[in-house]
C-alpha positions in Angstrom: 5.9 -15.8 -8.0 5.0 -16.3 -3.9 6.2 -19.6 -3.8 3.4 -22.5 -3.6 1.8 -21.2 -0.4 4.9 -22.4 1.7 8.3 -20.8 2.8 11.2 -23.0 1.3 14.4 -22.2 0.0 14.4 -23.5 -3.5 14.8 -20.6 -5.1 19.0 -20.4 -5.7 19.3 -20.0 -2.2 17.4 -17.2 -1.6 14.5 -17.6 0.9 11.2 -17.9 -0.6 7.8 -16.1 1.2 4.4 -17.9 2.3 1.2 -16.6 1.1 -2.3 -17.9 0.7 -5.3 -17.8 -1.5 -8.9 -16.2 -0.7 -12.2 -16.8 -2.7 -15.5 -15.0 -2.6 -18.4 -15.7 -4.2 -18.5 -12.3 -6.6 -15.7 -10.4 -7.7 -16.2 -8.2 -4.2 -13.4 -8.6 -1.6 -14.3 -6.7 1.7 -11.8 -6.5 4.7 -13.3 -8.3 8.0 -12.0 -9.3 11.2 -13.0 -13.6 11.3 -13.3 -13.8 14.7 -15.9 -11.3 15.0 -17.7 -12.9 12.4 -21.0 -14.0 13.7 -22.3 -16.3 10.9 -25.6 -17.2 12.6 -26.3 -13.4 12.0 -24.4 -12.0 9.3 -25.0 -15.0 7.0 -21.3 -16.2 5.1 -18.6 -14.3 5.9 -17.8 -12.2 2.2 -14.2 -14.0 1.7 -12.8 -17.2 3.0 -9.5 -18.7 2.7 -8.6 -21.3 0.4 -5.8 -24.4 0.3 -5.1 -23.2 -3.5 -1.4 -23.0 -4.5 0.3 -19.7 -6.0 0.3 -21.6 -9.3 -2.9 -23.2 -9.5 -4.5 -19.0 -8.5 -2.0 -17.8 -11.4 -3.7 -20.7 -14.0 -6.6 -19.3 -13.0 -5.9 -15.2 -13.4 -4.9 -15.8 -16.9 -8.0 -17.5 -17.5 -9.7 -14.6 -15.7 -7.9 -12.3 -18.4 -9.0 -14.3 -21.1 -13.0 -14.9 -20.8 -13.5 -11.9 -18.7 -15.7 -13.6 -16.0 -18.6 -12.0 -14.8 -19.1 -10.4 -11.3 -21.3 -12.7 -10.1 -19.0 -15.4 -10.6 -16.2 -16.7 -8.2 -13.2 -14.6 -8.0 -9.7 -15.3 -6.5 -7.1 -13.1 -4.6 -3.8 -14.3 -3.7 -1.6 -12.1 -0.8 1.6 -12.6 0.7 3.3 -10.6 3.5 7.5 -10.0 5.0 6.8 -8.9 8.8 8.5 -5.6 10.0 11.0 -7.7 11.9 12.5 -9.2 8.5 14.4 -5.8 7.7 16.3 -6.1 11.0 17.4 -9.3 10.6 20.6 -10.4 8.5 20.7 -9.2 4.5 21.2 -12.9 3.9 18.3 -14.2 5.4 15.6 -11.6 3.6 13.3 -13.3 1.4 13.4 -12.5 -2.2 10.6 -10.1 -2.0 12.7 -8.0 0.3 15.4 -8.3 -2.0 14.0 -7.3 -4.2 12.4 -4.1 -2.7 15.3 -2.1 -1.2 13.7 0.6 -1.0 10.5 -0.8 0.9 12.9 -3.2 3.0 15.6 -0.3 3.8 16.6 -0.1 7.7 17.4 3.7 6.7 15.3 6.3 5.5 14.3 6.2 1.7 11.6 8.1 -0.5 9.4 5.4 -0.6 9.9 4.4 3.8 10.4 7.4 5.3 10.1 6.5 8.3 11.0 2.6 8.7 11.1 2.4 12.5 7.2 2.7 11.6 7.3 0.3 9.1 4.5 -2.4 9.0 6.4 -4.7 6.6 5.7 -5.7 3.1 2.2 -6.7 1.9 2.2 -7.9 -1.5 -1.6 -8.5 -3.5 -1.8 -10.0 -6.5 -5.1 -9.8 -8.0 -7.1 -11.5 -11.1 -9.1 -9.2 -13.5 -12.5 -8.0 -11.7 -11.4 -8.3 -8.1 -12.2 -5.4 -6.3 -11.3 -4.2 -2.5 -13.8 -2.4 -0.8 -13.0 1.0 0.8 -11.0 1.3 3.5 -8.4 3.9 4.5 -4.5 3.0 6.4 -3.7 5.3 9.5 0.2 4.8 7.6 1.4 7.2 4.8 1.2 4.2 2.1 3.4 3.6 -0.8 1.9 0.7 -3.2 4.4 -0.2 -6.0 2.5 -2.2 -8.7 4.8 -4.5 -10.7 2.7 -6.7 -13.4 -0.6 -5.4 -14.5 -3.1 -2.4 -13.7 -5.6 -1.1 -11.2 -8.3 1.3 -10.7 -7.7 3.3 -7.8 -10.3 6.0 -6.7 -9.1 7.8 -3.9 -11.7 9.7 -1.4 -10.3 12.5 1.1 -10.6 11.7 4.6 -13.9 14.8 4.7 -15.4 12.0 2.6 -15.8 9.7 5.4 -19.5 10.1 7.0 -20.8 9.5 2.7 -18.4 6.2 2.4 -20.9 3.4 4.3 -17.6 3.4 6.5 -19.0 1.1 9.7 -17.8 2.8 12.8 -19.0 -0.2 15.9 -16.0 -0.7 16.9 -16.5 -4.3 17.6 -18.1 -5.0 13.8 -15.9 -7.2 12.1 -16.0 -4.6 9.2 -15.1 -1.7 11.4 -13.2 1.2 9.7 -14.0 -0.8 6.4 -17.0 0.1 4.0 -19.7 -2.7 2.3 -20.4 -0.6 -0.6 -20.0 -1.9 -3.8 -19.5 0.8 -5.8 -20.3 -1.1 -8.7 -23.4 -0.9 -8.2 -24.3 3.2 -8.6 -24.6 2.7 -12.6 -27.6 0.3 -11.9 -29.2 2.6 -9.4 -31.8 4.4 -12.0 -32.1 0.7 -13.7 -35.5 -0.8 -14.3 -34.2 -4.7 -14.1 -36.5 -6.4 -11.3 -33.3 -8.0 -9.8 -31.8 -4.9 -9.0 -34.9 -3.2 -7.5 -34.7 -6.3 -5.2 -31.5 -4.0 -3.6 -32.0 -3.4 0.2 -33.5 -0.1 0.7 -30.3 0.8 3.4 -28.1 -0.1 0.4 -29.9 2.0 -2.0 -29.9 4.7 0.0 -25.8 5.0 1.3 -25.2 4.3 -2.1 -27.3 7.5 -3.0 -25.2 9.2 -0.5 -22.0 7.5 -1.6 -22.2 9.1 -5.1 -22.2 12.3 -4.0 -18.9 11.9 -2.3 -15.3 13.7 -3.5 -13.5 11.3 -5.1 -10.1 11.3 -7.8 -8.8 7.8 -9.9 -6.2 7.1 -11.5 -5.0 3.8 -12.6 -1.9 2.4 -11.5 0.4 0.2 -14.2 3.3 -1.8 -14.0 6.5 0.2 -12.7 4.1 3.3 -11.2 4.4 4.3 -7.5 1.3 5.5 -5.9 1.2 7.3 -3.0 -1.6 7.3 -0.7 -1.5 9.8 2.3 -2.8 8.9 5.3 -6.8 8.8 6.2 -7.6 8.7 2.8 -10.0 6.1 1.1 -9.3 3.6 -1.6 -11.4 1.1 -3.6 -9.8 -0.6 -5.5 -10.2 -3.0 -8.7 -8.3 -5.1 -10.6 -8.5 -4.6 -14.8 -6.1 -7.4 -15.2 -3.8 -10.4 -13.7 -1.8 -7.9 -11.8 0.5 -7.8 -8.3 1.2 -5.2 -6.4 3.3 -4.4 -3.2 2.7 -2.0 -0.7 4.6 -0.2 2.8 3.1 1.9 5.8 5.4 4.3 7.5 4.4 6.5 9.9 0.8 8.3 10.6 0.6 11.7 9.5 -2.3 13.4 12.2 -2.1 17.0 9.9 -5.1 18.4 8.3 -6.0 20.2 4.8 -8.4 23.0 4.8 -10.1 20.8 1.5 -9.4 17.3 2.1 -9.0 16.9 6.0 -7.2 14.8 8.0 -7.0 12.8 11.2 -9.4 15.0 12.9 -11.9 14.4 10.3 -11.4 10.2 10.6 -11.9 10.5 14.6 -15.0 12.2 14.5 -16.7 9.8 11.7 -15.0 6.2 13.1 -14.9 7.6 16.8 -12.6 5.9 18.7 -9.7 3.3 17.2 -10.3 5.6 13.8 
């Protein structure tokens, strides 16, 4: 495990990593930037951080796998990250997560960091059954390892963009990040009162949404997945799982089907 939400050195010597827990109220985790965060008009921000320890979020993952909890329930997420600095410092002073990631923490080329003088570290998820990630796409070629567990990936070409929700102010705390809860186009033909309540915006980018190109697969223990650059991913967890993952380098090409960079800039706009 990531330690108790400290650093330490308990573990036979070898350095342990910090890491920290985050809660929101519904299985839906969405990427925002706190300080932009205007409560007084955006109402609660859709995650906040918690002072749980790795063990106490682990207790409650295999609960999670047990009962199955329902969406609208609370739902935990636990993340831990080695700065790009780590793999230039002295072998004996990695943490274990380097150490055990060679070829993510390599200082030379590999198949998996190809090009680690663009490295952007280690980020490692670990995830409880429901928890999903809204979309969001990485300017780095990403490599996400997943060691315990399984997720749903489903992977939308960088074309896709202007049908993803994707907000494009640049100085929205949700900028280059989507709100769409794609769990919600199965319910968008329902009849229950609740869900006709849906904001009429919502409704109507999730009509859009559905129409979109989109591929999943679902990644399990000892699988690689790699996701170029520019593309989309939402992601859910189907059970207590962790995951690590590595950006290196920014590919700016194109495909005549799937696009590319070009694509991303003129849908985001500048900062894309």
């Amino acid at each position: 495990g990531g330690g108790g939400g400290g650093g330490g050195n308990d573990n036979g010597g070898i350095p342990m990593t910090k890491g920290h827990c985050q809660e929101a109220r519904m299985n839906f985790f969405s990427f925002f930037q706190p300080m932009n965060w205007a409560t007084n008009a955006l109402g609660p921000p859709p995650t906040m951080d918690n002072d749980w320890t790795y063990s106490r979020w682990a207790k409650h993952a295999r609960y999670a796998d047990k009962v199955g909890l329902d969406p609208t329930e609370q739902h935990y997420y636990w993340q831990a990250g080695i700065p790009r600095e780590e793999r230039l410092q002295p072998e004996d002073t990695w943490t274990f997560v380097s150490r055990d990631l060679p070829s993510f923490s390599s200082p030379e080329p590999t198949f998996f960091g190809f090009m680690p003088e663009m490295q952007k570290g280690i980020q490692c998820r670990f995830g409880e059954r429901g928890v999903t990630a809204a979309t969001h796409y990485d300017a780095g070629r990403n490599m996400v390892a997943m060691m315990v567990g399984a997720k749903r990936y489903v992977l939308s070409p960088p074309k896709a963009c202007p049908k993803l929700g994707i907000v494009t102010r640049r100085r929205h705390p949700v900028f280059r990040h989507s709100l769409l809860n794609f769990g919600y186009l199965n319910l968008l033909d329902s009849d229950d009162p609740e869900v006709q309540t849906m904001p009429k915006e919502e409704r109507a980018w999730l009509e859009v949404a559905k129409e979109s190109m989109a591929v999943e697969t679902i990644l399990k223990a000892g699988e690689v997945l790699y996701i170029p650059s520019h593309w989309f991913h939402y992601i859910t967890s189907l059970q207590k799982s962790a995951q690590c993952n590595t950006r290196s380098g920014r590919d700016k090409g194109d495909h005549p089907e799937h696009g590319g960079f070009e694509d991303v800039m003129e849908c985001v706009g500048e900062g894309a």
